[in-house]
C-alpha positions in Angstrom: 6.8 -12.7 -9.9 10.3 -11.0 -9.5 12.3 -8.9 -12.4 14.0 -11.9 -13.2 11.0 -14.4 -14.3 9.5 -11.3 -16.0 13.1 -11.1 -18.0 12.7 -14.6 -18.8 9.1 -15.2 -19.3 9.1 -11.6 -22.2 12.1 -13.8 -22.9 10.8 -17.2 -23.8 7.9 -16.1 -25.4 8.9 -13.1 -27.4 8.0 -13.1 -31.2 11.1 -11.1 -33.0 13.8 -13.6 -31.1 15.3 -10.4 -29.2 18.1 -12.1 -27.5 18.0 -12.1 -23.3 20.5 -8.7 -22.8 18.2 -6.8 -25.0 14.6 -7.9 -23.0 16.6 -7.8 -19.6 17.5 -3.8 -20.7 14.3 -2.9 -22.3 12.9 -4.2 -18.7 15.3 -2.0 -16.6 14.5 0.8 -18.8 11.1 0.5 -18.4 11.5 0.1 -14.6 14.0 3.3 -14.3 11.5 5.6 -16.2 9.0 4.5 -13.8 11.1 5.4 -10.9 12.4 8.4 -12.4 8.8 9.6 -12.8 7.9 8.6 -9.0 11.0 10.2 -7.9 10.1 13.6 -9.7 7.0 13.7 -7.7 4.9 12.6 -10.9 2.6 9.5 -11.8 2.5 6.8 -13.8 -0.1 5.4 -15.5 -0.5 1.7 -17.5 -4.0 1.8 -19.4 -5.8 -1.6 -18.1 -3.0 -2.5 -15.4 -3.4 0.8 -12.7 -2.1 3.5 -11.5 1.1 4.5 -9.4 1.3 7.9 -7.5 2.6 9.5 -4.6 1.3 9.9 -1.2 2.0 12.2 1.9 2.2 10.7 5.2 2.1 13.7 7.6 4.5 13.5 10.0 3.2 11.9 14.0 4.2 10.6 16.9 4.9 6.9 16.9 6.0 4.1 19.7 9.1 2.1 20.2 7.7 -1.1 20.6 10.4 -2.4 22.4 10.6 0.3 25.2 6.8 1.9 24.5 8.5 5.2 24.2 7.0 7.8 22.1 9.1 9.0 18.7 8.7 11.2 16.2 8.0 9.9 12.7 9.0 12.3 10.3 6.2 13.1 6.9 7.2 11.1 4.2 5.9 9.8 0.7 4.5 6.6 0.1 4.1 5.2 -3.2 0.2 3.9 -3.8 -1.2 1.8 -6.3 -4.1 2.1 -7.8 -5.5 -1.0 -9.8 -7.4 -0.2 -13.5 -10.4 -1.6 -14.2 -9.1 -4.7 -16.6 -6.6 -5.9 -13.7 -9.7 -6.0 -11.3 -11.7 -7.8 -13.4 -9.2 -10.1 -14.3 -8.2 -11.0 -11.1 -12.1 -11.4 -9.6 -13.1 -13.7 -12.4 -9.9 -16.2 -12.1 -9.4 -15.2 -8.4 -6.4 -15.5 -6.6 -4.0 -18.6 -8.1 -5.9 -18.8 -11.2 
């Protein structure tokens, strides 16, 4: 699913008849807090959906390979998700597709 079917499905389905620019910004506020969080070296949490955090890669040495030559991969973060309990269960009793 991208951002945009998630705008339109919250959309099409939404009880108070919020018009599309006000579920399209609630969306993108949503998702900026969650990268602002990320970005600040914190976590985010969604009771029942999972986890997002930050990880360290250390830095190491890496190949081109193109030429098999050996380059230096500077440490970086990676973001990692963790899923909660619900989202597990959900998706090992429908399974993928269902």
């Amino acid at each position: 699913m991208t951002k945009s079917e998630l705008i339109n499905r919250l959309y099409l389905n939404n009880k108070h008849n919020l018009p599309l620019e006000d579920v399209s910004a609630a969306v993108n506020q949503i998702i900026g807090r969650m990268t602002d969080a990320l970005g600040g070296g914190g976590r985010v949490e969604v009771r029942g959906f999972g986890v997002l955090s930050l990880h360290e890669r250390a830095a190491r040495t890496g190949r081109n390979p193109r030429t098999g030559e050996a380059v230096q991969v500077p440490a970086c973060y990676k973001v990692h998700f963790k899923p909660g309990k619900e989202l597990k269960e959900r998706v090992n009793s429908e399974g993928v597709g269902g």
